[in-house]
C-alpha positions as CSV (number, residue, x, y, z in Angstrom):
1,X,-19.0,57.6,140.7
2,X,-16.1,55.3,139.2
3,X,-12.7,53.9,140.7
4,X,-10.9,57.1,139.1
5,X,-14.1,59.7,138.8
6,X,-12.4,62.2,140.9
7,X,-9.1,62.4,139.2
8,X,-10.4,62.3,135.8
9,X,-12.9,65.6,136.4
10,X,-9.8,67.1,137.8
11,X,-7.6,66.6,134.6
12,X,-10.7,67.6,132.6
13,X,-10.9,70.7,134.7
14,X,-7.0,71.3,134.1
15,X,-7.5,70.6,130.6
16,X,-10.2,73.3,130.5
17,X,-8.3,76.1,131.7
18,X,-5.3,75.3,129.3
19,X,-7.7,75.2,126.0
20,X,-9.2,78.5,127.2
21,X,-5.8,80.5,128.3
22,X,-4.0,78.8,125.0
23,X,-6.9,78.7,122.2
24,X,-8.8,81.8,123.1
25,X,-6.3,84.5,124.7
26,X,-3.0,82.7,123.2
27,X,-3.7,81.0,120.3
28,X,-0.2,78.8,119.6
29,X,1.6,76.9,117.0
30,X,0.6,72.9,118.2
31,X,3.6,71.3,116.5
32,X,6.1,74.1,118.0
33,X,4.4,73.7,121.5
34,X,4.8,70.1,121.3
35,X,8.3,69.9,120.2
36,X,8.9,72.2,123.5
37,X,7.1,70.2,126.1
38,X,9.1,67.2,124.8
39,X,12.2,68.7,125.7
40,X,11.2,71.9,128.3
41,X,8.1,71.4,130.3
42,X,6.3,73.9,130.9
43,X,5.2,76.0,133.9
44,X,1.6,76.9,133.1
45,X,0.0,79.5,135.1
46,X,-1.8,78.4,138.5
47,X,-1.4,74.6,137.0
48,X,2.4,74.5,137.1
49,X,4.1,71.5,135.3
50,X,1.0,69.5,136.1
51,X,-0.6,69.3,132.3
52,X,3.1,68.2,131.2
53,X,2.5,65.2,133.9
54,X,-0.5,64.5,133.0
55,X,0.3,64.2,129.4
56,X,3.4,62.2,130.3
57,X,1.3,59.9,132.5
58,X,1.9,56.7,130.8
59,X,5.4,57.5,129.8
60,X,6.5,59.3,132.7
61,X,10.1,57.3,132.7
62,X,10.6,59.4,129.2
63,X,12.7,62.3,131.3
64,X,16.0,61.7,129.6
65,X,15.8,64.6,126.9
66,X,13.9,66.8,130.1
67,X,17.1,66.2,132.8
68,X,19.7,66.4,129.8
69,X,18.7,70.1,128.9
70,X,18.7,71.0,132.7
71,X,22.0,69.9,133.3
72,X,20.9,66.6,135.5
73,X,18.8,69.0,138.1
74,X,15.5,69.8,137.0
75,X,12.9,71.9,139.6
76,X,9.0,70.5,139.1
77,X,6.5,73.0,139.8
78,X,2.7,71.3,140.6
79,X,-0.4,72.8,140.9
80,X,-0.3,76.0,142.9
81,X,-1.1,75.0,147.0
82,X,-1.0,71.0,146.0
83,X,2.4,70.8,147.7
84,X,3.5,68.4,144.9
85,X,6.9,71.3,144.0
86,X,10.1,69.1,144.0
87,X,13.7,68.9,142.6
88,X,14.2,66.1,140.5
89,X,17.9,65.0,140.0
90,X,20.1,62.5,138.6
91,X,23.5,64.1,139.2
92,X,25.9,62.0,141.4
93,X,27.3,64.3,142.9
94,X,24.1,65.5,144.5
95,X,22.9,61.4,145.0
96,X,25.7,61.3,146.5
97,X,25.9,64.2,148.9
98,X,22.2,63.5,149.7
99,X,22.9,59.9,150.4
100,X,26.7,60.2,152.1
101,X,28.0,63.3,153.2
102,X,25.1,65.0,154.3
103,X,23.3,61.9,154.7
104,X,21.6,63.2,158.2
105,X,19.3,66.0,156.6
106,X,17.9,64.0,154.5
107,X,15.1,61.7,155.1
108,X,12.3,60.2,153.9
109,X,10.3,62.5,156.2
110,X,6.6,62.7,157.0
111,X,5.2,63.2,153.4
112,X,6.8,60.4,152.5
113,X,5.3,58.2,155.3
114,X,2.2,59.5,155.1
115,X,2.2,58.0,151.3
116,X,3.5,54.8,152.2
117,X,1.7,54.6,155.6
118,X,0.3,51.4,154.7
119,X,4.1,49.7,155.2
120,X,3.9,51.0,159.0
121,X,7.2,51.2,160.8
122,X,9.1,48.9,159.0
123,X,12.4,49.4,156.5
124,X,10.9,51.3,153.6
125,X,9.2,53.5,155.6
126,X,10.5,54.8,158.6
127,X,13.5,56.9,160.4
128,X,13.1,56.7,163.4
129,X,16.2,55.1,166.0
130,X,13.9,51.8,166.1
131,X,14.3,51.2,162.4
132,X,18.5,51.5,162.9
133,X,17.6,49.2,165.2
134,X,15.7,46.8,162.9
135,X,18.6,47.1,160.0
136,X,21.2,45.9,162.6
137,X,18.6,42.8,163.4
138,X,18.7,42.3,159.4
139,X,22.5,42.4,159.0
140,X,22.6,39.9,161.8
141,X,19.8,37.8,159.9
142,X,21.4,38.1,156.6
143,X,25.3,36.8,157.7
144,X,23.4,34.2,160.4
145,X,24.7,30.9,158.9
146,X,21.0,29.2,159.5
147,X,19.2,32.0,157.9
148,X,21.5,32.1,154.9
149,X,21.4,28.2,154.6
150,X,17.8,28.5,154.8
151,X,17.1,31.4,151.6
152,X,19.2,28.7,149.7
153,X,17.4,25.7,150.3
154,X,13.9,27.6,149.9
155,X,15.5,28.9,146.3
156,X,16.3,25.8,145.0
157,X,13.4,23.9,146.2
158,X,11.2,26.2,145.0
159,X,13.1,25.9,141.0
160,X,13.6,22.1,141.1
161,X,10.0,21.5,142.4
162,X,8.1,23.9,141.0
163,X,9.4,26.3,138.6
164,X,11.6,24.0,136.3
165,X,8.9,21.2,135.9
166,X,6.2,23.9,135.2
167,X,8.7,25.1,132.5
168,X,8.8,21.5,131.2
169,X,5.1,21.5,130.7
170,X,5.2,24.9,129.1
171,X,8.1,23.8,126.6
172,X,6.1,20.3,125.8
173,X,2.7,22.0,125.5
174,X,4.4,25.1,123.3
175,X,2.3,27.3,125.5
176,X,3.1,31.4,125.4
177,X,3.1,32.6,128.5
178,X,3.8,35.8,130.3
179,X,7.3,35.4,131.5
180,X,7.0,38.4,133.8
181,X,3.8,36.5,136.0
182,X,5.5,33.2,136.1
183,X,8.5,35.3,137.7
184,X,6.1,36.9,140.0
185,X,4.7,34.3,141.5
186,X,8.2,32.5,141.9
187,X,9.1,35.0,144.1
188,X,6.1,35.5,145.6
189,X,6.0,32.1,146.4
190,X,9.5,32.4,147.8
191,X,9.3,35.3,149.7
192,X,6.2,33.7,151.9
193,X,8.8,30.6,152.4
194,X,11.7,32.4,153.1
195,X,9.7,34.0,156.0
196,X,8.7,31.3,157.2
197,X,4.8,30.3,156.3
198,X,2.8,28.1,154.0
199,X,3.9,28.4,150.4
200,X,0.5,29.5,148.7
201,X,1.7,27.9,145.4
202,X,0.5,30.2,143.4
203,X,2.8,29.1,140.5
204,X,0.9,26.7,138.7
205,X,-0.5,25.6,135.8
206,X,-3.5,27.3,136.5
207,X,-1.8,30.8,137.3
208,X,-4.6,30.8,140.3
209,X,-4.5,34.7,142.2
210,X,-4.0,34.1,146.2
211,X,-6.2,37.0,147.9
212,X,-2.0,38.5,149.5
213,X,-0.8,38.1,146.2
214,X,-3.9,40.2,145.0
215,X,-3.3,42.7,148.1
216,X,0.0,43.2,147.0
217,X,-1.0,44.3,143.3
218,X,-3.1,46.8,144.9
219,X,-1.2,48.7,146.9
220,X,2.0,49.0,144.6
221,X,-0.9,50.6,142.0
222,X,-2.6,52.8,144.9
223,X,1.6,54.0,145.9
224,X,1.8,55.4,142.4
225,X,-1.4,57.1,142.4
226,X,-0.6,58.7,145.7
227,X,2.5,60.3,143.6
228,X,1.0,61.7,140.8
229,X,-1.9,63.2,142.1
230,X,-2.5,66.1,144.6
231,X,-2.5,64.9,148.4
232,X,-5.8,66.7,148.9
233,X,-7.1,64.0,146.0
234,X,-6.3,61.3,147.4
235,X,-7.0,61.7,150.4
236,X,-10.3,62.8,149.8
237,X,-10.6,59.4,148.0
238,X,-9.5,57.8,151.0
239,X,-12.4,59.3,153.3
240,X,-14.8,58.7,151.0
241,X,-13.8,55.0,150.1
242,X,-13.6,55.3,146.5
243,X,-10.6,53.9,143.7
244,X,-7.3,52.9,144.2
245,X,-7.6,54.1,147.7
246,X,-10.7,51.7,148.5
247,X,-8.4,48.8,147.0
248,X,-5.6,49.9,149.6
249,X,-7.7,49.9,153.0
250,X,-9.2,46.4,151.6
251,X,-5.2,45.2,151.4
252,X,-4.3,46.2,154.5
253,X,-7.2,44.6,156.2
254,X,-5.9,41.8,154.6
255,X,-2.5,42.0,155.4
256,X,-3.2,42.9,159.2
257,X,-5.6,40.1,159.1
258,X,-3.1,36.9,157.5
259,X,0.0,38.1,159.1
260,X,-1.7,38.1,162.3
261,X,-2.4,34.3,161.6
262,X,1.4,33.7,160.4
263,X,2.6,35.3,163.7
264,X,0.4,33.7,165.8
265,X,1.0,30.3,163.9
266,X,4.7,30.9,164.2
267,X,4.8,31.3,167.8
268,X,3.1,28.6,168.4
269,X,5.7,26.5,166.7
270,X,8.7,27.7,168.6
271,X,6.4,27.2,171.8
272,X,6.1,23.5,170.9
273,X,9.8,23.8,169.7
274,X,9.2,22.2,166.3
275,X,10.9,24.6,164.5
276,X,14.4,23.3,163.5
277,X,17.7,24.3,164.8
278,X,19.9,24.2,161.5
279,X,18.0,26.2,159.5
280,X,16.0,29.4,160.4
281,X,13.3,31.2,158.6
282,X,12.9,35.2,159.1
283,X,9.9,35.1,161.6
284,X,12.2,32.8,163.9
285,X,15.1,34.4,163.5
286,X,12.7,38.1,164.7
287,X,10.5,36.2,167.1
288,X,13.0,33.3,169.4
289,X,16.3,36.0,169.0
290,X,14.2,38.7,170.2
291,X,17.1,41.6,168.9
292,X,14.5,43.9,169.0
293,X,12.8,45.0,172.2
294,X,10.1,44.8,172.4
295,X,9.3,42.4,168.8
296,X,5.3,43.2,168.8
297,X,2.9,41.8,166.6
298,X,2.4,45.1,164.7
299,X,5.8,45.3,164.0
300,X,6.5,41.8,162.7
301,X,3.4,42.8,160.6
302,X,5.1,45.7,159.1
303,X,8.5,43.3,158.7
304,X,6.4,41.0,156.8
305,X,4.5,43.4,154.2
306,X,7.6,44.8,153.7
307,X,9.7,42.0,152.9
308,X,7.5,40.3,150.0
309,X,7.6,44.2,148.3
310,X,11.3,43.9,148.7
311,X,12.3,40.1,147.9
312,X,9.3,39.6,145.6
313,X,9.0,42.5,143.0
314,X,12.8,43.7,142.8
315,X,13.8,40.1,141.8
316,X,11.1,39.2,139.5
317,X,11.5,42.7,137.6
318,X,15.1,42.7,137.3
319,X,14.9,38.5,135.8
320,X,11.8,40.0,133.5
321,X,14.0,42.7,131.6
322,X,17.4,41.0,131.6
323,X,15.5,37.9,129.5
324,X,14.4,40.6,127.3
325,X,17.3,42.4,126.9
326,X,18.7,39.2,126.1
327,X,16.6,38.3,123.6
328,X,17.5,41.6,121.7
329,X,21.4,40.5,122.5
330,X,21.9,36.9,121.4
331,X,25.6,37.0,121.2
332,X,25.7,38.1,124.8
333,X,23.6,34.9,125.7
334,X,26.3,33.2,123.8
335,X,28.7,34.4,126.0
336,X,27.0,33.5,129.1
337,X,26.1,30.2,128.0
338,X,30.3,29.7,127.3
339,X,30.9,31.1,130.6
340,X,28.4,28.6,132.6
341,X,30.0,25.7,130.4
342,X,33.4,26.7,131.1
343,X,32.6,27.0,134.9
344,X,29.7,25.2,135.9
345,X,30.2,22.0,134.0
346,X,27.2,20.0,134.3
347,X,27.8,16.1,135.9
348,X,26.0,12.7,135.8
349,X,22.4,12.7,133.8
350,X,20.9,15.5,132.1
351,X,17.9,15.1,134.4
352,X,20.5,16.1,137.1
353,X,19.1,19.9,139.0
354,X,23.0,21.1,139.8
355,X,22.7,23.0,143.1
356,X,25.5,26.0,142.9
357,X,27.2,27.2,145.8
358,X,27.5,31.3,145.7
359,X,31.3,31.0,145.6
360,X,30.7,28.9,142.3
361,X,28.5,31.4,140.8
362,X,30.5,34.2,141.8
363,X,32.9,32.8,139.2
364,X,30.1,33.6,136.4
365,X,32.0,37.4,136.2
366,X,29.9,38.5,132.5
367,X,26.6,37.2,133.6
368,X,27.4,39.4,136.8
369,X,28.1,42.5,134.4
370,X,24.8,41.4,132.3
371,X,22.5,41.5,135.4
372,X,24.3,44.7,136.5
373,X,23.9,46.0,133.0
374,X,20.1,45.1,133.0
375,X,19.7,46.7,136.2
376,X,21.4,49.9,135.2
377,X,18.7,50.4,131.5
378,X,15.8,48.7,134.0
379,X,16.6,49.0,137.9
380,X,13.6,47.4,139.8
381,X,13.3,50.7,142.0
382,X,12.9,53.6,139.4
383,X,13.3,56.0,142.0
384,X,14.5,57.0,145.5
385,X,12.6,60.5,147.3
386,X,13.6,62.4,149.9
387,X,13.0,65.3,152.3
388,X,15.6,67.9,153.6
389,X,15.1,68.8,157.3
390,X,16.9,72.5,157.3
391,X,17.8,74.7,153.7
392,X,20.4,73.6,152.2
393,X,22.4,73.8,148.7
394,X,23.4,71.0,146.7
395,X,27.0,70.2,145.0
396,X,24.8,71.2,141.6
397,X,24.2,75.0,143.0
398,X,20.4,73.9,143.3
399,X,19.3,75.7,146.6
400,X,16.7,72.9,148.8
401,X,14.8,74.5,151.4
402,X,13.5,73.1,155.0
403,X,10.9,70.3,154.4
404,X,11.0,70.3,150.3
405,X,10.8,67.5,148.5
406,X,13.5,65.7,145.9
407,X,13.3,63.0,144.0
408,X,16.4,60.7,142.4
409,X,15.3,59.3,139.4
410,X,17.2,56.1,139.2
411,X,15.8,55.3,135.6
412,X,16.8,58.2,133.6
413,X,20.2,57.8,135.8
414,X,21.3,54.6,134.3
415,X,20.5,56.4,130.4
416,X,22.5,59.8,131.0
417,X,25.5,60.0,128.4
418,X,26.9,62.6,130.9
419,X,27.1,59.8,133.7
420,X,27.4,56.9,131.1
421,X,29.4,57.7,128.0
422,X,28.1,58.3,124.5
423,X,26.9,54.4,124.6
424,X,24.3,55.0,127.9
425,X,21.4,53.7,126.0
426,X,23.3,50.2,124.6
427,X,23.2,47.0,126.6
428,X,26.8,46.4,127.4
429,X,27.7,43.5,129.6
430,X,31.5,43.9,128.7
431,X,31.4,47.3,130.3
432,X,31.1,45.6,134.0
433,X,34.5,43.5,133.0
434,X,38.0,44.9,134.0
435,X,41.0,44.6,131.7
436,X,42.0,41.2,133.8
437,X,38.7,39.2,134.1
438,X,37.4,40.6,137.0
439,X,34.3,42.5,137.7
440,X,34.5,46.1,137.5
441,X,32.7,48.1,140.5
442,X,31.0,51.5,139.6
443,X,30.1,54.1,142.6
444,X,26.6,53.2,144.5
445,X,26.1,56.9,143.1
446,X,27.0,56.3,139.8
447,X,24.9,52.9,140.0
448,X,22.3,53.2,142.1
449,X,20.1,49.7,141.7
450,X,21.3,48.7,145.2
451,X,21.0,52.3,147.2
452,X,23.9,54.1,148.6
453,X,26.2,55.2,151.9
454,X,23.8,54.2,155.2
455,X,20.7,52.9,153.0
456,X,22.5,51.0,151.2
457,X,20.7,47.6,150.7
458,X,21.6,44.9,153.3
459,X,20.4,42.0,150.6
460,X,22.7,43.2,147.7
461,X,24.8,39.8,147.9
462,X,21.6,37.1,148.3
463,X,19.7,39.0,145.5
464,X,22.8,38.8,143.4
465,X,23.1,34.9,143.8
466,X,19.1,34.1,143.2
467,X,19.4,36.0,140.2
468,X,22.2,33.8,139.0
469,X,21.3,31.0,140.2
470,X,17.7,31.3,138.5
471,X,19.5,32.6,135.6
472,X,21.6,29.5,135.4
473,X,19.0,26.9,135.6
474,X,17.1,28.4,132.8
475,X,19.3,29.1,130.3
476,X,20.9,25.5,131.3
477,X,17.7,24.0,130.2
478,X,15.5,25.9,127.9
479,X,15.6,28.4,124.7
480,X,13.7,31.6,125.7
481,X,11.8,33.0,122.9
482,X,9.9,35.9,123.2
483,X,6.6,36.4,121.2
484,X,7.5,39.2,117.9
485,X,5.5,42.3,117.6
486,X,4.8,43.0,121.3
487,X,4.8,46.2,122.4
488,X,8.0,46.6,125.5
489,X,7.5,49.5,128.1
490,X,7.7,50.6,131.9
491,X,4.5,50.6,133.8
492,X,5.0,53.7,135.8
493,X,4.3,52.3,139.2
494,X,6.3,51.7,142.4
495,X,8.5,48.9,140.6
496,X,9.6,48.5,137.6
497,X,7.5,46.1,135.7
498,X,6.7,46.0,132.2
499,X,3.5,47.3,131.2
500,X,2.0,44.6,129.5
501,X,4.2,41.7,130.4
502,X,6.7,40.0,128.2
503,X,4.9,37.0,126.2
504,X,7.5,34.0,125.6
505,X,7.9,30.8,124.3
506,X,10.3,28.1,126.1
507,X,12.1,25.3,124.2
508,X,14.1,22.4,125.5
509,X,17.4,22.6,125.5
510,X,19.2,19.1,124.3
């Protein structure tokens, strides 16, 4: 049987009892029943709203029209018995009742872990007191003076040694390359540094795939797979050893394995006290601070997995479609490139790597509105789910019962004219710009990129200044032109990549 045999008999099954219901005892209008589903899905008999999904599959960000015509609240019915019923909602009143005011009833609840069981206790996964525990030990991490020295100093090594001269080649050569790998493995790369282990180096020339980076890829596929089939599927996959759910118990054998070696590595060093006292990388900080009691292997484990997912995927989507949108935009790179002028003048030879302090970059207020922009079309996260604990009704009038399941589709958030204006769908920088200069701050319900009320995210401010400062150093030294007549679209997955990567040229800036 092949890596997806199972699902596809299933969906030829479905597609079975549709033709026979529809083209035998209901013979339809195609055009007119097309038109509908694009705007009303339907909910067939015993199959739900499944078929709709299925036909959706590789445009399943395309709700806009869908969540429109229900008013922001939409109810999804599955398959009858495949427990996959949910409310779907992109009203902010409700994000923020369910994230805020009634924050305690929902969680992320055990569907959800059971789905994303292979990130163990850590952040994404958990709510339980001893992750409370572990966001207070990352608050502390994030404002520790060593720590945040450190995440700079990795940053700018990393683009001065590796990414800028590999940029160099690629401008001297005229090579095409797929802008949304090279940003991958940057912060891939970076992520492994910034918690304190060997930098693989995967960004080279020779674009070489490290067996974590690989493990990585697999699991972010095999979490999306685990969403839009039946849990009786999958799981049945899973026992059997077959697809996307094979590729998942191979990457966490893989991840148990390597972290184990990083952990065990890393305690040696502070053993032999070789580890240095200015700077501190994430592992130190978890492991010699001990703020958790007690700070087991299995847990560091689950700290590590889950801060490459975090650090490594959020930051290289969110650079990928902000250099698009800016190639679609060139008077708002214009603008940027005044602003950087105006306040980062550059000094000495044009060899010269600047290195930026945040407060100096925090003076850059329309590239801050352009990455806040590009995050509201594009945000990294496309959506947030969660599970009430007792019934409940929502600001929207939307009754939730005990255990059910909703979903807050970030995406189709950031394109709602009701939340956005009549202009949702245009790239508008100068719509994060107050009437005096400064930057204009929306609701974390309104804007959502960066979570909201207790779950907010903790790395909001250090995310925002490797943006920049990566943003800076590029358009400080090349041209970014992207390859004509490729096809642009979400890969519906975990995180927001594009579908078939974004093809660019770079050229040397004088």
């Amino acid at each position: 049987m092949s890596s997806f045999g199972l699902f596809e008999a299933s969906i030829v099954f479905f597609c079975f009892l549709i033709s026979y219901y529809f083209l035998i005892k209901k013979p339809f209008d195609y055009f007119k029943i097309k038109k509908t589903l694009q705007s009303y899905p339907w909910n067939w008999p015993i199959l739900g709203m499944f078929p709709g999904l299925v036909v959706r599959l590789n445009r399943i960000y395309d709700g806009v029209e869908i969540l429109e015509n229900y008013n922001m609240t939409f109810p999804f019915k599955g398959p009858w018995f495949a427990g996959m019923d949910m409310l779907v909602t992109v009203d902010p009143a409700n994000v923020h009742y369910i994230m805020s005011s009634n924050f305690s009833n929902y969680i992320k609840g055990p569907a959800f872990q059971e789905v994303f069981e292979v990130f163990g206790n850590g952040l994404l996964n958990s709510d339980s007191e001893r992750t409370n525990n572990l966001r207070k030990c990352y608050q502390a991490m994030l404002h520790d003076p060593r720590f945040q020295r450190f995440t700079i100093f990795a940053t700018r090594n990393k683009l001065k040694d590796e990414l800028l001269p590999l940029l160099d080649h690629f401008a001297k050569e005229g090579t095409v390359v797929d802008l949304q790998d090279v940003f991958r493995r940057f912060t891939f790369d970076a992520a492994l540094v910034t918690l304190g282990v060997p930098d693989p180096r995967s960004l080279s020339v020779q674009m070489a795939n490290d067996e974590l980076f690989k493990a990585v890829e697999d699991v972010e596929v095999a979490m999306v797979y685990r969403h839009l089939i039946p849990r009786f599927m999958w799981k049945l996959q899973n026992r059997m050893g077959l697809g996307q759910e094979k590729k998942l118990t191979e990457a966490d054998a893989t991840f148990g394995r390597l972290c184990g070696k990083y952990v065990s590595d890393k305690r040696d060093e502070i053993r032999n006290e070789v580890t240095n006292e200015e700077v501190v990388d994430l592992l130190t900080f978890f492991i010699k601070f001990e703020l958790l009691d007690p700070i087991d292997d299995k847990l560091l484990r689950d700290v590590f997995v889950g801060f490459i997912l975090a650090f490594r995927d959020t930051i290289a989507s969110t650079l990928t479609w902000f250099f698009w949108l800016l190639s679609e935009k060139p008077h708002v790179v214009t603008k940027i490139h005044h602003e950087i002028q105006e306040n980062l003048p550059r000094s000495g030879s044009s060899k010269e790597r600047p290195s930026y302090d945040p407060a100096e970059l925090d003076k850059l207020v329309y590239l801050h509105g352009a990455l806040c922009e590009s995050m509201r079309l594009y945000p990294p996260v496309p959506f947030q789910r969660r599970s009430a604990i007792k019934q409940d009704v929502l600001p929207s009038g939307h009754k939730v019962d005990a255990n059910s399941t909703i979903m807050i589709f970030v995406y189709v958030m950031g394109k709602m004219r009701a939340v956005w204006g009549e202009d949702a769908l245009e790239f508008k920088p100068e719509r994060w710009v107050s009437a005096t200069g400064g930057i204009r701050h929306e609701p974390a319900y309104k804007f959502f990129a960066f979570n909201a009320g207790p779950r907010a995210c903790l790395g909001k401010n250090m995310a925002m200044t490797q943006l920049k400062t990566v943003v800076v150093e590029i358009l400080q030294n090349y041209d970014v032109e992207v390859v004509k007549g490729q096809k642009t679209e979400p890969f519906s997955g975990l995180i927001l990549h594009m579908k078939h990567g974004l093809r660019v040229k770079f050229n040397k800036r004088c």
